[in-house]
MMTF fields as JSON, N, C-alpha, C and O atoms, coordinates in Angstrom:
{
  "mmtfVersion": "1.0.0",
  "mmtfProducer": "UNKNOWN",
  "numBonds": 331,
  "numAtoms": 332,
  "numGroups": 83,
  "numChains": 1,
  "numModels": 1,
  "chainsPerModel": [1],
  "groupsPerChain": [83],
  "chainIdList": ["A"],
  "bondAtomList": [4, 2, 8, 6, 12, 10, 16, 14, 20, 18, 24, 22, 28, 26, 32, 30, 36, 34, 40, 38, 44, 42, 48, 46, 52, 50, 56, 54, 60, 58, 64, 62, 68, 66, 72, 70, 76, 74, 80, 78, 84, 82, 88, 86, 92, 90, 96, 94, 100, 98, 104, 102, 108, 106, 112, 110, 116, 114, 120, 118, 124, 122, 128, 126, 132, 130, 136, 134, 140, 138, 144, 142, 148, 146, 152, 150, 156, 154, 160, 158, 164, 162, 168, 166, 172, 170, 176, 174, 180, 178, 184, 182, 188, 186, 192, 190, 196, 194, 200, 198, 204, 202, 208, 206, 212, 210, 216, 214, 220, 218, 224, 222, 228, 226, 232, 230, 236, 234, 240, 238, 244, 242, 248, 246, 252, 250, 256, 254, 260, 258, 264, 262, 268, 266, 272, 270, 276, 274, 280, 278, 284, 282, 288, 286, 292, 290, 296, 294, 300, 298, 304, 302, 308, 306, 312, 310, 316, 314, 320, 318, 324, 322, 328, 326],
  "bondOrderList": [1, 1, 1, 1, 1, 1, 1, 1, 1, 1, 1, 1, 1, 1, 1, 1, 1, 1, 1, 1, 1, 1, 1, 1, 1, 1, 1, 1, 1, 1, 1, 1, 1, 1, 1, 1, 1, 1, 1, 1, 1, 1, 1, 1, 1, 1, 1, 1, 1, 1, 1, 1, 1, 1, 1, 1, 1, 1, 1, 1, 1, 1, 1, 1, 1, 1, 1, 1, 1, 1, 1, 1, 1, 1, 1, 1, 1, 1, 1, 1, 1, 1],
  "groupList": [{"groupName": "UNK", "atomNameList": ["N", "CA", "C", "O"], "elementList": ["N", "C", "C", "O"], "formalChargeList": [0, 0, 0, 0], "bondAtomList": [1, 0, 2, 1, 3, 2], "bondOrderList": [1, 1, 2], "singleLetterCode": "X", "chemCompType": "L-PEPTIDE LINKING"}],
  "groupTypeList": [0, 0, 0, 0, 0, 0, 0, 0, 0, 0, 0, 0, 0, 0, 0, 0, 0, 0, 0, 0, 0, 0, 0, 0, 0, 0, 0, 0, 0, 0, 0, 0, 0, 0, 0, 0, 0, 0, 0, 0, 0, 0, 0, 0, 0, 0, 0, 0, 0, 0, 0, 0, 0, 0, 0, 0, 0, 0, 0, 0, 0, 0, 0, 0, 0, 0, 0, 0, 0, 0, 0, 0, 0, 0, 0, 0, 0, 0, 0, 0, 0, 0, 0],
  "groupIdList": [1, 2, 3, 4, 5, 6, 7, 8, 9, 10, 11, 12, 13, 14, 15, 16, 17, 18, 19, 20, 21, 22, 23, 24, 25, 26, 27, 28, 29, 30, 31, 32, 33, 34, 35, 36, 37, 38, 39, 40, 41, 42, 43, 44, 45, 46, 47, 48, 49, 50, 51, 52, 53, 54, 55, 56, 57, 58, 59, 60, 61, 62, 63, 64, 65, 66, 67, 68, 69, 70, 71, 72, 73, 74, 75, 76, 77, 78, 79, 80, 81, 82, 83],
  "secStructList": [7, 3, 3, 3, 3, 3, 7, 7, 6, 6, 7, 7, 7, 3, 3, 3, 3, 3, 3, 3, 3, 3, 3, 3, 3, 3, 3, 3, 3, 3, 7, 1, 1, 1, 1, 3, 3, 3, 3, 3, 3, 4, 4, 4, 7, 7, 1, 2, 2, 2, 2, 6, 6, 7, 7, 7, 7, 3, 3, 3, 3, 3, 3, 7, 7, 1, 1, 7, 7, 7, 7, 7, 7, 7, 7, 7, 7, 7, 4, 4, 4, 7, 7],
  "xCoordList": [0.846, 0.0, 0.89, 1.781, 0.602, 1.254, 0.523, -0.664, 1.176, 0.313, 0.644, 1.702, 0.046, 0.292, 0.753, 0.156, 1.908, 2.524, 2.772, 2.877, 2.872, 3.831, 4.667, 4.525, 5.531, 6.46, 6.818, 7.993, 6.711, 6.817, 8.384, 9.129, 8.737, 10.285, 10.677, 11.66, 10.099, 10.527, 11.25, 12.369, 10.945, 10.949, 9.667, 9.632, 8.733, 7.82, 7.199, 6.72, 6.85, 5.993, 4.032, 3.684, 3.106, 2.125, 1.303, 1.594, 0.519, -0.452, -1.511, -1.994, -1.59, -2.639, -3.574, -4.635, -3.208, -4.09, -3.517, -2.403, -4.355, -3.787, -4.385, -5.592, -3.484, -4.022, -4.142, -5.173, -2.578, -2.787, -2.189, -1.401, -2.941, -3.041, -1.922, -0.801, -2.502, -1.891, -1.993, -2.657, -1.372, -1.638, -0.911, 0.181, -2.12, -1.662, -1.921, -2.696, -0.938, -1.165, -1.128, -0.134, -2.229, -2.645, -2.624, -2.922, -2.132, -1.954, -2.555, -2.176, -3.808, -4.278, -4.038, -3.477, -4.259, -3.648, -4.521, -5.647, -4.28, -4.926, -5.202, -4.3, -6.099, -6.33, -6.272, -6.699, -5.454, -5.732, -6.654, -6.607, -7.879, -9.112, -9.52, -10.682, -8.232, -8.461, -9.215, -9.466, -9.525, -9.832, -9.317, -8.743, -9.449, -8.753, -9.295, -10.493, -8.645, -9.138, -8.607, -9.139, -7.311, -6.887, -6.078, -5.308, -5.987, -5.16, -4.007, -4.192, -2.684, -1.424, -0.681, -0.581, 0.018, 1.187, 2.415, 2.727, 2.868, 4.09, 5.548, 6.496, 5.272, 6.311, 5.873, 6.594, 4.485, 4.043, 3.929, 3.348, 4.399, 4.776, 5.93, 6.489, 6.357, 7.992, 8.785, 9.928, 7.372, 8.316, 7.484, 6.36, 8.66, 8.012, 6.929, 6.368, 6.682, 5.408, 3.972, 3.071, 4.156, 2.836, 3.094, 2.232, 3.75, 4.182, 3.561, 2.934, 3.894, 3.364, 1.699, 1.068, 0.974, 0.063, -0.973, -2.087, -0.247, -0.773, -1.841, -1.697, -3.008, -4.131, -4.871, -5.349, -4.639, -5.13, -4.155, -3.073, -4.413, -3.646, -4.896, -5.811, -5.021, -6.035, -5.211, -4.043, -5.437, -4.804, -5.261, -6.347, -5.158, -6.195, -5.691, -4.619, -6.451, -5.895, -6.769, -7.641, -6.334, -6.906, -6.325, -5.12, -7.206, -7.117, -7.728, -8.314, -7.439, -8.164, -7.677, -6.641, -8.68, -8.873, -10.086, -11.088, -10.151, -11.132, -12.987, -13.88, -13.24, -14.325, -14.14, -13.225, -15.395, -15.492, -16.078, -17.274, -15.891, -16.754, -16.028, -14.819, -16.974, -16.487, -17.049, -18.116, -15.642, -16.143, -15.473, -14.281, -15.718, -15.167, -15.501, -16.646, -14.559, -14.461, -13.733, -12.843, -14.287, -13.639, -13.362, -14.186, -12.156, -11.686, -10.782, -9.594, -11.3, -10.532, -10.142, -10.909, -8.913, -7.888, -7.249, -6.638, -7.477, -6.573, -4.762, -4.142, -4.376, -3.225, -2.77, -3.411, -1.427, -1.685, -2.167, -1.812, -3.693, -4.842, -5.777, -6.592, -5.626, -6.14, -7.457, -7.853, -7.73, -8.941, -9.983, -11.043],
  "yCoordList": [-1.173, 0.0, 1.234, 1.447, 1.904, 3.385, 4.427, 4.309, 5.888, 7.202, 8.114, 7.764, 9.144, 9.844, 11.328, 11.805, 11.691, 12.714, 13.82, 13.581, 15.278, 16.25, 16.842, 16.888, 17.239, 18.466, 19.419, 19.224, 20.692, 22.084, 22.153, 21.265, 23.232, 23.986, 23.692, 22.953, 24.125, 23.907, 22.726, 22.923, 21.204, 19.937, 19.264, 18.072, 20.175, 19.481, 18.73, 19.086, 17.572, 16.649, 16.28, 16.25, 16.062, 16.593, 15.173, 14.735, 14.657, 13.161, 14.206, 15.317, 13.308, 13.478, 12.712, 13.088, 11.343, 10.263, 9.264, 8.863, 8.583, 7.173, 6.396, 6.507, 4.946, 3.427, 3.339, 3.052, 3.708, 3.95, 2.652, 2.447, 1.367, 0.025, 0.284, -0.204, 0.994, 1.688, 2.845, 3.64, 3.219, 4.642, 4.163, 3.635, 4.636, 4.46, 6.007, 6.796, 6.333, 7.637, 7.356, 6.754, 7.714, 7.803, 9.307, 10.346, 9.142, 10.685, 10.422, 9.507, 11.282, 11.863, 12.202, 13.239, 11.75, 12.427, 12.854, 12.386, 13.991, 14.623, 13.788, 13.088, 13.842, 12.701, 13.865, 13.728, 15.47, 16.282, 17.111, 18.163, 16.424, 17.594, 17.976, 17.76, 18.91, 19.319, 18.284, 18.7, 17.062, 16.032, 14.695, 14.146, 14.123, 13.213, 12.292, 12.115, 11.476, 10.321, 8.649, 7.596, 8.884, 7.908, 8.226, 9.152, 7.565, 7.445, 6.615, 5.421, 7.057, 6.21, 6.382, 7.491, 5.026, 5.281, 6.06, 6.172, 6.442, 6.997, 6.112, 6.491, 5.25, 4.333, 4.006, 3.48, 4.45, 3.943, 4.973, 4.777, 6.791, 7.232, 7.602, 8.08, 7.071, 7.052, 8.21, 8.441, 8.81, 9.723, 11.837, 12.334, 12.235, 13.359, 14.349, 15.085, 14.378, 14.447, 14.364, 15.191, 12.824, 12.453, 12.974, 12.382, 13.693, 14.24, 15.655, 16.226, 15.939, 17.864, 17.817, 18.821, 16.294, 16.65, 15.688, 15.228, 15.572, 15.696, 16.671, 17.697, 16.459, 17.515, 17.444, 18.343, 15.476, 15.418, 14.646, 14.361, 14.32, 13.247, 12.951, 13.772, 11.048, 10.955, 10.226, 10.056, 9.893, 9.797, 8.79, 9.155, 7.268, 6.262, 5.84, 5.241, 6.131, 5.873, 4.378, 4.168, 3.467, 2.448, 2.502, 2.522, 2.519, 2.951, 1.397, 0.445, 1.462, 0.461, 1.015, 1.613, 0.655, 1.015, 0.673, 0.267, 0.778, -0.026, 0.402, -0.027, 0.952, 0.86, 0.537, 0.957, -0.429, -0.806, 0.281, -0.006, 1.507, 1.956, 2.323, 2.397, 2.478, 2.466, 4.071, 4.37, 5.166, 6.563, 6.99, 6.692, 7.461, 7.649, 8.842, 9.15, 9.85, 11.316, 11.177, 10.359, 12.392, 13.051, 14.687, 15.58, 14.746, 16.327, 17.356, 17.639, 17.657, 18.084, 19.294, 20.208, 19.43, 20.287, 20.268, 19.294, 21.963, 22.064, 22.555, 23.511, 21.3, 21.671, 22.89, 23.09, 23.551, 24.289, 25.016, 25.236, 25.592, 26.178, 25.641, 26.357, 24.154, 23.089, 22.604, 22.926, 21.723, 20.332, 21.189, 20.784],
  "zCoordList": [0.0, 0.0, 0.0, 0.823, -0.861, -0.97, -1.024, -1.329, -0.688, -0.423, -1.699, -2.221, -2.31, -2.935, -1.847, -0.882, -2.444, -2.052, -3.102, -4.305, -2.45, -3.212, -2.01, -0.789, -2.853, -1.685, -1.625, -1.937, -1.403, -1.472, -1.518, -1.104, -2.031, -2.312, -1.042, -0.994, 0.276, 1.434, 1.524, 1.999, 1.15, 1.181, 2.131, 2.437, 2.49, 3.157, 2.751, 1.675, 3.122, 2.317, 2.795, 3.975, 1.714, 2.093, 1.538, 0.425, 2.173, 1.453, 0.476, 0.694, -0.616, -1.083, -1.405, -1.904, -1.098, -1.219, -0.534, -0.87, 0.776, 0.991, 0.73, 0.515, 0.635, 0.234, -1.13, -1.738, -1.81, -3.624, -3.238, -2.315, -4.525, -4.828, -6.34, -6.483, -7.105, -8.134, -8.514, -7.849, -9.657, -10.072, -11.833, -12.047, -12.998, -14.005, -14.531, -13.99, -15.946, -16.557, -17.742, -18.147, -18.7, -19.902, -20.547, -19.958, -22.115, -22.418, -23.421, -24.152, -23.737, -24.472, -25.956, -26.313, -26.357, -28.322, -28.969, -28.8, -30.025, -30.81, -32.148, -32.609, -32.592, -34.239, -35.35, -36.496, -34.64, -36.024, -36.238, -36.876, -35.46, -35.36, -34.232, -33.887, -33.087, -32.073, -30.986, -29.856, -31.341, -30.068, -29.871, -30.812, -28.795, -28.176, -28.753, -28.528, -29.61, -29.958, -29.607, -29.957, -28.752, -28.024, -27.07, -27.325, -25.665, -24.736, -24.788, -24.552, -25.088, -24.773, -23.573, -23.047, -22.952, -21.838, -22.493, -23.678, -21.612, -22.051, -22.79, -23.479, -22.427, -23.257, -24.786, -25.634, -24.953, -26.366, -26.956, -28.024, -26.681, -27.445, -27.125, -26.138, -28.865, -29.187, -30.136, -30.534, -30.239, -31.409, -30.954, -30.883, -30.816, -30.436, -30.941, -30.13, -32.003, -32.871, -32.117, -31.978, -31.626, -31.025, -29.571, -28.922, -28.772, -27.685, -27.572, -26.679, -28.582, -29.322, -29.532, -29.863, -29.252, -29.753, -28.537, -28.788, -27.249, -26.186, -26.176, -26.841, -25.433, -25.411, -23.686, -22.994, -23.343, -21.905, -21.122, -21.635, -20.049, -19.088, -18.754, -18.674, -18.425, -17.505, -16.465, -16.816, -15.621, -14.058, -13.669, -13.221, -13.456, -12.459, -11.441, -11.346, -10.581, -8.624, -8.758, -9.601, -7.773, -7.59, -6.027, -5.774, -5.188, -3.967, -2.824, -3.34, -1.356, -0.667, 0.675, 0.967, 1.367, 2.293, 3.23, 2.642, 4.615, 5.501, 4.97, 5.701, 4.135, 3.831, 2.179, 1.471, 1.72, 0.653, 0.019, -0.025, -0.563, -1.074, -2.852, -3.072, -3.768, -5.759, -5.296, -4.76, -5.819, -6.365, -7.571, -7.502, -8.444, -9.737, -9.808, -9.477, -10.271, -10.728, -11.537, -11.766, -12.224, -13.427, -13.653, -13.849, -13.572, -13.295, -14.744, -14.591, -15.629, -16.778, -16.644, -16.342, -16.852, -16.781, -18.045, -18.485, -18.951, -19.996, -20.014, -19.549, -20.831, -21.229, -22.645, -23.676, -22.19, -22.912, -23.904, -25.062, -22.728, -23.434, -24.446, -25.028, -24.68, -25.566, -24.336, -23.215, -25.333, -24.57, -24.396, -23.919]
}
């Protein structure tokens, strides 16, 4: 079981999520007509082209912890000034 953290310039360190099971990141690609038409990992893009034409990140926490409970959000945030 692991926590999600960040840390301020200070070096302080701050939870932002406990009981991460996993954490996967999917990026977003453009098909050309300003929308996302597929999600790749980062190892599957190989050529910087398809890098430039990032538009989202999606983020998946897979979390556990002493209550069973399923919550799913969805939070969109544009990258530079796109999406």
């Amino acid at each position: 079981m692991y926590g999600l953290y960040y840390s301020t310039n200070h070096g302080d360190k701050h939870e932002l999520v406990s009981g991460v099971a996993d954490m996967q990141v999917y990026y977003g690609i453009d098909n050309n007509l300003g929308v996302v038409n597929k999600y790749l990992r980062a190892k599957e893009i190989t050529d910087l082209k398809l890098w430039n034409k990032v538009l989202s990140v999606r983020i998946e926490l897979k979390t556990q912890g002493r209550l069973s409970l399923i919550n799913r959000r969805t939070i969109y945030i544009k990258l530079r000034g796109r999406g």
